[in-house]
Biotite code that builds the C-alpha atoms (Angstrom):
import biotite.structure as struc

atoms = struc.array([
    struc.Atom([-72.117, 60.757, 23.141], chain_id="A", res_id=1, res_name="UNK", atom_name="CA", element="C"),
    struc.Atom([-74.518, 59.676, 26.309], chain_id="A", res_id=2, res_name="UNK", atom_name="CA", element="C"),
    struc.Atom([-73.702, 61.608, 29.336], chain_id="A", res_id=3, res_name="UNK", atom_name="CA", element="C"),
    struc.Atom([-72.874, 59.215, 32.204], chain_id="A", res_id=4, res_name="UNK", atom_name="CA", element="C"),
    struc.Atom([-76.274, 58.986, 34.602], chain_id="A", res_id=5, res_name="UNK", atom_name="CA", element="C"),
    struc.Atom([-74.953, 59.633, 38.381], chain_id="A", res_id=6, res_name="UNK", atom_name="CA", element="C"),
    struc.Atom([-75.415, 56.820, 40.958], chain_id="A", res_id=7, res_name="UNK", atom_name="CA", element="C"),
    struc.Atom([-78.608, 59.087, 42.416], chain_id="A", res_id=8, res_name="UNK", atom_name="CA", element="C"),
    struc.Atom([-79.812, 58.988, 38.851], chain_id="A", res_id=9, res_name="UNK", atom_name="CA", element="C"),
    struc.Atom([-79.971, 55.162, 38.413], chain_id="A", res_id=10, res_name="UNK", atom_name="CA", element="C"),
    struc.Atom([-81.073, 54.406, 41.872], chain_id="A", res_id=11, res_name="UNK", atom_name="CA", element="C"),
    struc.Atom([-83.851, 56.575, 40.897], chain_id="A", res_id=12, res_name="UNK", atom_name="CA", element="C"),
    struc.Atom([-84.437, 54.335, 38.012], chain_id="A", res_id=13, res_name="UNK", atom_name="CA", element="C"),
    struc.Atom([-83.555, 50.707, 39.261], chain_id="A", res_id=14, res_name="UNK", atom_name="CA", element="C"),
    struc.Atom([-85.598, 51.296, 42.887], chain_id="A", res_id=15, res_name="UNK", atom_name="CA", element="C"),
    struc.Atom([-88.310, 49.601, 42.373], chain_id="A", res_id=16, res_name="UNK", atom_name="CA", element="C"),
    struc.Atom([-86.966, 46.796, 40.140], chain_id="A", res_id=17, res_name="UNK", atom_name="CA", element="C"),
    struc.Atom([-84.638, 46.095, 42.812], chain_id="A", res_id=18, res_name="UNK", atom_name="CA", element="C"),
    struc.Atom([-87.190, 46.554, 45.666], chain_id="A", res_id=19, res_name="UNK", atom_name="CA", element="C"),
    struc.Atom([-89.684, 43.858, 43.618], chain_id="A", res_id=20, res_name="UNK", atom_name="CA", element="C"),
    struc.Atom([-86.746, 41.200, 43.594], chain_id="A", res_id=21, res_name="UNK", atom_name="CA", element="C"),
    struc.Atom([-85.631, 41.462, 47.335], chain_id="A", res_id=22, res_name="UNK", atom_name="CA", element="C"),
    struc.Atom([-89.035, 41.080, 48.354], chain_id="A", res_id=23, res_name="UNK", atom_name="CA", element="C"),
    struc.Atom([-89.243, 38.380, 45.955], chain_id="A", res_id=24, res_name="UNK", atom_name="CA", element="C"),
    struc.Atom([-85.998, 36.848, 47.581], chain_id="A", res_id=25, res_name="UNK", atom_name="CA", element="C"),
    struc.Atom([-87.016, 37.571, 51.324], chain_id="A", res_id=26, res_name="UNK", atom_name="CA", element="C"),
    struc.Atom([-90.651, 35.298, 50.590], chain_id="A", res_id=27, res_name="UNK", atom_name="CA", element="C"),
    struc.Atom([-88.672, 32.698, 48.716], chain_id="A", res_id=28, res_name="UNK", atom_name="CA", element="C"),
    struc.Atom([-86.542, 32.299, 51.718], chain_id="A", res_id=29, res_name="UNK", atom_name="CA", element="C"),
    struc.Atom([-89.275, 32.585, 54.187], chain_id="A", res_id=30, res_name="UNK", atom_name="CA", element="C"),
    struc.Atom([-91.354, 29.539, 52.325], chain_id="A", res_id=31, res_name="UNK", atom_name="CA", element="C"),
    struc.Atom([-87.926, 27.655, 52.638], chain_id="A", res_id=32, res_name="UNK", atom_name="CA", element="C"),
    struc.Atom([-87.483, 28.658, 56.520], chain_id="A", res_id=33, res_name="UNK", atom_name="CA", element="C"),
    struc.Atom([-91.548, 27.563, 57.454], chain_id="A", res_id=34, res_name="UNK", atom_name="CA", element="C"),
    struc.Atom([-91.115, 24.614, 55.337], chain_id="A", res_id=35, res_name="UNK", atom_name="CA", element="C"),
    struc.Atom([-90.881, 21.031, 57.386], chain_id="A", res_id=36, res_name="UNK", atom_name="CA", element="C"),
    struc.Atom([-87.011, 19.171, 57.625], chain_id="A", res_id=37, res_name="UNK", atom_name="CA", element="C"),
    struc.Atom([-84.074, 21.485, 56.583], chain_id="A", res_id=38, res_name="UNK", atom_name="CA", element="C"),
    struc.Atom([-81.816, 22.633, 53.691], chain_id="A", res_id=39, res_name="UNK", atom_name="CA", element="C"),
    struc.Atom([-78.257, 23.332, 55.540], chain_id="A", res_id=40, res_name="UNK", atom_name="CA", element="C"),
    struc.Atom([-76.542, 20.087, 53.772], chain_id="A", res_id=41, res_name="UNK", atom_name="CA", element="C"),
    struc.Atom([-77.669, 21.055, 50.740], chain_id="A", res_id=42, res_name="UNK", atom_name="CA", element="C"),
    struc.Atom([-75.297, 22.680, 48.134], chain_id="A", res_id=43, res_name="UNK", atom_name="CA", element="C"),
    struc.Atom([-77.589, 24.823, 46.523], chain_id="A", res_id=44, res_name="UNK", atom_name="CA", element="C"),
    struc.Atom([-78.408, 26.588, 49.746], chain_id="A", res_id=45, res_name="UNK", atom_name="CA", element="C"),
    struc.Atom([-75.191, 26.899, 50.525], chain_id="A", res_id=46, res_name="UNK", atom_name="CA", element="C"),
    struc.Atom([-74.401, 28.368, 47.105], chain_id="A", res_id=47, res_name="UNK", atom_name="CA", element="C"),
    struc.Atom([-77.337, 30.968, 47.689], chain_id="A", res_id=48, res_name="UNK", atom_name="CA", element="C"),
    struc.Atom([-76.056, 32.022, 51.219], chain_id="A", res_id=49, res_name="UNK", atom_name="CA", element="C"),
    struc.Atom([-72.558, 32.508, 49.764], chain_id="A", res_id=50, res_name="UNK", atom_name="CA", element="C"),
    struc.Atom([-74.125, 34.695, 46.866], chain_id="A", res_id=51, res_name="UNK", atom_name="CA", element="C"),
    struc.Atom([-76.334, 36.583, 49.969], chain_id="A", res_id=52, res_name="UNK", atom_name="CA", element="C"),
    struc.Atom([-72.618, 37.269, 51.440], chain_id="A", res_id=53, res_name="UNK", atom_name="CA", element="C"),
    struc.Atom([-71.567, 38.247, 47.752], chain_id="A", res_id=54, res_name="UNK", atom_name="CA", element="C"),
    struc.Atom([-74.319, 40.926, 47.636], chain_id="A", res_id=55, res_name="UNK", atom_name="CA", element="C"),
    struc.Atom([-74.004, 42.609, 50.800], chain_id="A", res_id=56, res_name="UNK", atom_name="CA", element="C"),
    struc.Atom([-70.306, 43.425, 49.707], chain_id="A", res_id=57, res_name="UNK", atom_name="CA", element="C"),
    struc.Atom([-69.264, 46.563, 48.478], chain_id="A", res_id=58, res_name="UNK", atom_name="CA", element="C"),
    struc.Atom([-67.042, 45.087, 45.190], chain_id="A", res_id=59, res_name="UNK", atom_name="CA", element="C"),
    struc.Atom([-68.354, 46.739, 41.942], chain_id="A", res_id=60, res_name="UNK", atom_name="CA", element="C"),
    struc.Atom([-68.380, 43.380, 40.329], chain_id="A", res_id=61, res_name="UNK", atom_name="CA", element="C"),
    struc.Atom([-71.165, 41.654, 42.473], chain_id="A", res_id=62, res_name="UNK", atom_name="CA", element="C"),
    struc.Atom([-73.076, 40.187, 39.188], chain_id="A", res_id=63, res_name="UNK", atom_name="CA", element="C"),
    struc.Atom([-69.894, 38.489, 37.851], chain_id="A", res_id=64, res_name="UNK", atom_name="CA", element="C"),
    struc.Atom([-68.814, 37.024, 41.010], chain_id="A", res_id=65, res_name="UNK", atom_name="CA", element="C"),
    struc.Atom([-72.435, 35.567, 41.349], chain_id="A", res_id=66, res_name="UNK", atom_name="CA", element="C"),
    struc.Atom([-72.489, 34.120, 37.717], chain_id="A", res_id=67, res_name="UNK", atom_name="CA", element="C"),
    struc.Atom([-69.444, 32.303, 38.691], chain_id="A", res_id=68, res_name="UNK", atom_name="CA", element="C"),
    struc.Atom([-70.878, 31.473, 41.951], chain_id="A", res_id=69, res_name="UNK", atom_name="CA", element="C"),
    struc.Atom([-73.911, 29.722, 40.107], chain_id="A", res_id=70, res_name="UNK", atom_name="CA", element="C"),
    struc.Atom([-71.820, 28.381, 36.884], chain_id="A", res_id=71, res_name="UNK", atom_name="CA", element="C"),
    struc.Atom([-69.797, 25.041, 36.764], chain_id="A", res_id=72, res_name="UNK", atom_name="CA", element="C"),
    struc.Atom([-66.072, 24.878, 36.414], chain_id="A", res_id=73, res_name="UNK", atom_name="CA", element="C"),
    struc.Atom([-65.306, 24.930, 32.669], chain_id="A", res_id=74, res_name="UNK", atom_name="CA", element="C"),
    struc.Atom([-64.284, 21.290, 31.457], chain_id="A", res_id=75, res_name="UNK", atom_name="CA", element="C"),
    struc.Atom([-62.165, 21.012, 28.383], chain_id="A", res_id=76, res_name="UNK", atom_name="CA", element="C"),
    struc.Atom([-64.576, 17.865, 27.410], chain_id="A", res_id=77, res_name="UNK", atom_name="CA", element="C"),
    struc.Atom([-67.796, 19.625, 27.520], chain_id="A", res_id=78, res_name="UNK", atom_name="CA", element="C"),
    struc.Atom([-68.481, 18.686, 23.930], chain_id="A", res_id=79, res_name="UNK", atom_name="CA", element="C"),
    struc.Atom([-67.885, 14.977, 24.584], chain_id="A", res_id=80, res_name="UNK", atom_name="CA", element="C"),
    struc.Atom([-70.564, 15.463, 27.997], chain_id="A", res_id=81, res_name="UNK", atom_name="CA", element="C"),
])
């Protein structure tokens, strides 16, 4: 049976993965904020400032609440769509 790794342990391992996507993130969001006209009416920014709010949380289920963030509602129909 696998030992458990500590939190120290997979920050250790995830750093720089996680470091590579923020910055990532921050340019994507820069391009958007020097780009001409403005995004604040549209849904999909609002979806990705809600999932910002989501991340900076503390709840230990931060990718689940963002896959529902970015899924749509389950329709009984879907097969018909």
């Amino acid at each position: 049976m696998a030992i458990p790794l500590s939190a120290s342990d997979v920050l250790n391992r995830e750093f720089l993965v996680v470091r590579a996507g923020l910055i990532d993130l921050a340019a994507a969001l820069d391009r958007i904020g020097r780009a001409e006209g403005s995004v604040s009416d549209d849904h999909r920014w609002k979806t990705i400032r809600q999932a910002l709010e989501v991340l900076s949380g503390e709840a230990a289920s931060r990718a689940e609440e963002l896959q529902l963030l970015f899924s749509l509602p389950y329709q009984d129909n879907w097969q018909q769509e």
